[in-house]
N, C-alpha and C positions, 0 to 999 in steps of 0.2 A: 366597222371591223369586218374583216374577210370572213366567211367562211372556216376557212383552213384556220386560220389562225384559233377561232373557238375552239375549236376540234383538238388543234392543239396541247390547247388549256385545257380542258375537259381531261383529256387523255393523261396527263399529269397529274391532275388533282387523283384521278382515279387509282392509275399508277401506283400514285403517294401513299393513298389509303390500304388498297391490295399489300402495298409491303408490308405497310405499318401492322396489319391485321396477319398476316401470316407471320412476324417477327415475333407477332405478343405469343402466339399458338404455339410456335417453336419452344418461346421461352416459358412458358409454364410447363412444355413438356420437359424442359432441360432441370429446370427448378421448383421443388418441389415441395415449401412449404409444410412443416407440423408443429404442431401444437408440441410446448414444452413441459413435462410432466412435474418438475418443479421449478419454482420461480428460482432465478440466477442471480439475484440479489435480497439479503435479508433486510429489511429495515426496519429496526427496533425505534420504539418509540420510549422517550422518558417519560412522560410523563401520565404512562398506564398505571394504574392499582395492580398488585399482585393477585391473581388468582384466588375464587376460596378457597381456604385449607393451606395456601401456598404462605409458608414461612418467610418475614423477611430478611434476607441476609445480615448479621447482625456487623455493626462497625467495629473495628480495629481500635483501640485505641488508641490516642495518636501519641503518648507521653513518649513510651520506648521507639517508636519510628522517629521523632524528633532528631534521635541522640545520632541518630547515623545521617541525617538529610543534609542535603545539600542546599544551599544559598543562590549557586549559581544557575542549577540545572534549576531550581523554583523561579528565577528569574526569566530563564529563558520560558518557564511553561508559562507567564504572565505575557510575556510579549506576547506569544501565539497565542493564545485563551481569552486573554483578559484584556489586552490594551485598545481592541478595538470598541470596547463600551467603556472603560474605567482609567483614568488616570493615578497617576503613582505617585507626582510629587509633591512641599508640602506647599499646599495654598494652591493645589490645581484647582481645574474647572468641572464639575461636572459633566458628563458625558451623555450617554444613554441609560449607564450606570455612574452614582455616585462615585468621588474622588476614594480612593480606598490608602490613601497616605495615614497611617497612624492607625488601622484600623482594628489590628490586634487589642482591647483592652478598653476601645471604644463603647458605648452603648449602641443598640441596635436601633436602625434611623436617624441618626445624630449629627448626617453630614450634614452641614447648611443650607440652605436651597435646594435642596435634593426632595423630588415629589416622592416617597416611598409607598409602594401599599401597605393597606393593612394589615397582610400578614407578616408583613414584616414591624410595622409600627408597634404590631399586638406582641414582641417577641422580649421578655422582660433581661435588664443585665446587660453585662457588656458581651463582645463577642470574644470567649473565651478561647484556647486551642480547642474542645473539644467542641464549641458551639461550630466552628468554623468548618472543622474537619465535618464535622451531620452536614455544612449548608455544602460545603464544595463535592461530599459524596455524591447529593440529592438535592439540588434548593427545593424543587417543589413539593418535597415530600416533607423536608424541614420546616418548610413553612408555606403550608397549602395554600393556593390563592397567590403565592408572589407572582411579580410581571416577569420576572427575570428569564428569558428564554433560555437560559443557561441548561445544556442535558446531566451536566455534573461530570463529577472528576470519578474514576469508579478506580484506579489502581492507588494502595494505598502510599506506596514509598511515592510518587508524584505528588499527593495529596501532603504529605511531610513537608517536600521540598518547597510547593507552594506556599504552605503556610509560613513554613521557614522564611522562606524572602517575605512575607509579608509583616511578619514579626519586625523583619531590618527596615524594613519602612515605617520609623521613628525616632522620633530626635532618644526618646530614652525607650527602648525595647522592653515591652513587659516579662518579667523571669519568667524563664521554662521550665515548664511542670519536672 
């Protein structure tokens, strides 16, 4: 290789570099980076213990929200919510979550082939509206130790509706409080 030709190259690579190094210089002057004094996203976790001294929110009953919920909008909060671990129909398959077809009036752990923990196996009775309405609030506070990655249902008329359409998922619907 020539001479000149090195020289060339050389001369380029250098070039390259001086730009690239004067560009960054520029741009730090131009942009200016700081620190943010609060974070720009909150992210509450469910499954923290409340605070000491800190009271916990007490649950709504659900008898009187029942009488106004909806079937269809619980239906719809099932699709979104629930259908990616649990199926609806009757004689599904279990999922990630048991089949939840009939489950109003059920005993708790009683689906077939369903591996359940044991806080939930430990949970005496069938699931009543009001057992249902504690689990869909909170499951893990309902029943410490479940797998259920579930964060809970925290608005109560959603919490109606849901249970409402789960109620209609049975051949005979247990009567409402």
């Amino acid at each position: 290789m020539d001479n000149l030709e090195f020289n060339k190259a050389a001369a380029a690579v250098l070039t390259a570099g001086i730009v690239f190094m004067v560009s960054g210089v520029i741009a730090s002057m131009v942009v200016k980076p700081h620190p943010l004094h609060q974070t720009v996203l909150k992210i509450e976790t469910g499954g923290s213990a409340p605070a000491a001294g800190a009271k916990a929110e007490p649950l709504a009953p659900i008898a009187p929200l029942l009488a106004s919920a909806d079937v269809a909008a619980g239906e719809a909060i099932a699709k979104k919510q629930c259908a990616s671990c649990h199926s609806f129909n009757d004689g599904g398959k279990n999922g990630v979550g048991p089949n939840i077809y009939g489950v109003i009036g059920r005993k708790h752990a009683a689906a077939a082939g369903f591996n359940y923990s044991d806080a939930v196996k430990g949970k005496p009775g069938p699931w009543s509206y009001e057992e249902m309405n504690a689990w869909l609030k909170n499951p893990k506070a309902y029943a410490p130790g479940t797998r259920m990655a579930y964060a809970g249902l925290n608005n109560d008329k959603q919490r109606a509706d849901l249970i409402l359409y789960l109620r209609s998922l049975a051949a005979s619907p247990v009567a409402l409080p």
